[in-house]
Structures are given as C-alpha cells and as structure tokens.
C-alpha positions as YAML, in Angstrom:
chain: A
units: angstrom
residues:
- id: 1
  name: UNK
  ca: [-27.49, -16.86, 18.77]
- id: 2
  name: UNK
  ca: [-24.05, -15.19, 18.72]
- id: 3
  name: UNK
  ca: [-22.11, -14.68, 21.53]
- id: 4
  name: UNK
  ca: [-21.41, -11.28, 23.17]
- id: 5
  name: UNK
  ca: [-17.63, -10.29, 22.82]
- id: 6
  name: UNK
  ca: [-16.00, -9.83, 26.47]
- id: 7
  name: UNK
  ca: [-13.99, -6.28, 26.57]
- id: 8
  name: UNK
  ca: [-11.08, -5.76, 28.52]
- id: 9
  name: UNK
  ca: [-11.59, -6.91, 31.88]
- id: 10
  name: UNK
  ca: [-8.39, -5.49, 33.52]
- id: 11
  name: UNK
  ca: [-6.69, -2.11, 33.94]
- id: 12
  name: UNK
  ca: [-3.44, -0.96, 34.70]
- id: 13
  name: UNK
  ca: [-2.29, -1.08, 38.43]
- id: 14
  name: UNK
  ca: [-5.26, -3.76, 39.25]
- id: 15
  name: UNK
  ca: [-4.16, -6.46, 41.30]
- id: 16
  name: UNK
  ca: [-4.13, -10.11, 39.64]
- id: 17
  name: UNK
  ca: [-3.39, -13.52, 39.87]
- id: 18
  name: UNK
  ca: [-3.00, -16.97, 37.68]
- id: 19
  name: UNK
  ca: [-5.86, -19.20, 37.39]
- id: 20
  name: UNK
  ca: [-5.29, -22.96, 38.24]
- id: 21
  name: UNK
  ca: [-4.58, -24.63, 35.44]
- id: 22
  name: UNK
  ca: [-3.28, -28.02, 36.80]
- id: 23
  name: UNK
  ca: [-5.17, -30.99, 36.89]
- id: 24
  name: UNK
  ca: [-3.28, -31.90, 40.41]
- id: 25
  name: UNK
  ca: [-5.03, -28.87, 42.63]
- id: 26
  name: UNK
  ca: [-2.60, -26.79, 45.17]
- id: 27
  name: UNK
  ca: [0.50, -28.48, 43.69]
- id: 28
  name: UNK
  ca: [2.03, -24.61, 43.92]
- id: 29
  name: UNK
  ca: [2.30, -21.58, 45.95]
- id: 30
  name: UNK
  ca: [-0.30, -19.18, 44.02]
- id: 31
  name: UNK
  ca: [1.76, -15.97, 42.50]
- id: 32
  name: UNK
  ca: [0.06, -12.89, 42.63]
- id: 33
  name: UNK
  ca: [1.22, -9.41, 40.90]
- id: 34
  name: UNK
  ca: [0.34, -6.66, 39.31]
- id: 35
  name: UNK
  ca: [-0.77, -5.41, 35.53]
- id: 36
  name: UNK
  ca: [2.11, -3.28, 33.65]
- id: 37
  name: UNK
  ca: [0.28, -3.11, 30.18]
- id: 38
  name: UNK
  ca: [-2.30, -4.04, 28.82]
- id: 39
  name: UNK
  ca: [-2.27, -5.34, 24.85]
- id: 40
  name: UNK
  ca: [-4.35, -5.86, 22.16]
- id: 41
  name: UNK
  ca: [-3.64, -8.19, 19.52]
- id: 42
  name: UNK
  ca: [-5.84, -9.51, 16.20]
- id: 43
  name: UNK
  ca: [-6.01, -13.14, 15.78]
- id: 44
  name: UNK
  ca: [-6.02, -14.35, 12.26]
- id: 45
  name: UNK
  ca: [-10.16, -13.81, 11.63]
- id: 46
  name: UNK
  ca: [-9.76, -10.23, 12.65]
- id: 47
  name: UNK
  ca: [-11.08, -10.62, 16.58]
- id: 48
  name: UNK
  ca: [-9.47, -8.04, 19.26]
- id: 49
  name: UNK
  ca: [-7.87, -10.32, 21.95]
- id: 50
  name: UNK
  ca: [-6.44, -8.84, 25.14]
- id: 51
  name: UNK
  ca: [-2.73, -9.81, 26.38]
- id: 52
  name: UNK
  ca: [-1.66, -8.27, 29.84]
- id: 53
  name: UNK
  ca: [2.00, -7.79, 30.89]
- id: 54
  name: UNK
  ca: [2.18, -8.70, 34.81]
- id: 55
  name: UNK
  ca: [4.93, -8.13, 37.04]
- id: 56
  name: UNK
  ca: [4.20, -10.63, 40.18]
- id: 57
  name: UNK
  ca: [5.58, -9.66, 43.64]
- id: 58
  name: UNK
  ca: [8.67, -11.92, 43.03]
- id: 59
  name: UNK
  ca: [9.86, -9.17, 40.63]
- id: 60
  name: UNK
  ca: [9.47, -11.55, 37.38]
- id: 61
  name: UNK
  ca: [7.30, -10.43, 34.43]
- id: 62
  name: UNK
  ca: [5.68, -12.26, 32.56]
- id: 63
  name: UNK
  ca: [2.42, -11.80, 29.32]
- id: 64
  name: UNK
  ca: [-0.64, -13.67, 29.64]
- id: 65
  name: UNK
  ca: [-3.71, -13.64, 27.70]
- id: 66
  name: UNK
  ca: [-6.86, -12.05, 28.92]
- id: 67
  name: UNK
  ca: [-8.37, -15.55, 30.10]
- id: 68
  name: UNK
  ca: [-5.54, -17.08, 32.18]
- id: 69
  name: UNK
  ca: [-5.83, -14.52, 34.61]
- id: 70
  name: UNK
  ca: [-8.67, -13.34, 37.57]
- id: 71
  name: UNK
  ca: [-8.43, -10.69, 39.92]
- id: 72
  name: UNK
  ca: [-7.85, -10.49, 43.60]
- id: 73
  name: UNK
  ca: [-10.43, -10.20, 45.87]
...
C-alpha cells in the first residue's frame, strides 16, 4: 500500500517553531519565528519536497525542510 504524499503544510506569515531534535530534552531556549518563503525543490527520483525560509524573532533567518518544523499553537 503506497503512502499518501503530505502537501505543503505551511503558508506564508504562519507562525512556527523547531522541533526537538536533541537526544538531551530542554538543553535550549526554543526559537520561534515566522515563514518568509516557502520552496519547492525535486529530490533526485523526481518527488516535490517543501523547504521554508524562517526568520525567528531574534532577527536571524534561516531554511529548513518541511519536516523539521511544527507550528505554534
């Protein structure tokens, strides 16, 4: 049974931050920011991934993939 393909979860303007990634839990002050652009990228077997440009509240942008990121609640 294949496996439904996930759209783009995120829009511009929508409010974001990074999942925890690190084995040691709470070892950082969580960042949160905002999405600036949204990109789509082919990976090498012709599959649409989704890449968002975030600029967090500390002014610093940054490009994650679609994945690495969850929204604010």
């Amino acid at each position: 049974m294949p496996n439904s393909l996930v759209g783009q979860r995120f829009n511009v303007d929508d409010r974001v931050t990074r999942k925890n990634s690190s084995v040691l839990q709470n070892t950082y002050q969580k960042k949160f920011g905002s999405i600036t652009e949204a990109i789509e990228k082919t990976n090498s077997i012709g599959s649409t991934m989704y890449y968002y440009k975030v600029l967090w509240d500390d002014k610093r942008s940054s490009e994650h993939a679609q994945h690495s990121l969850q929204p604010v609640k």
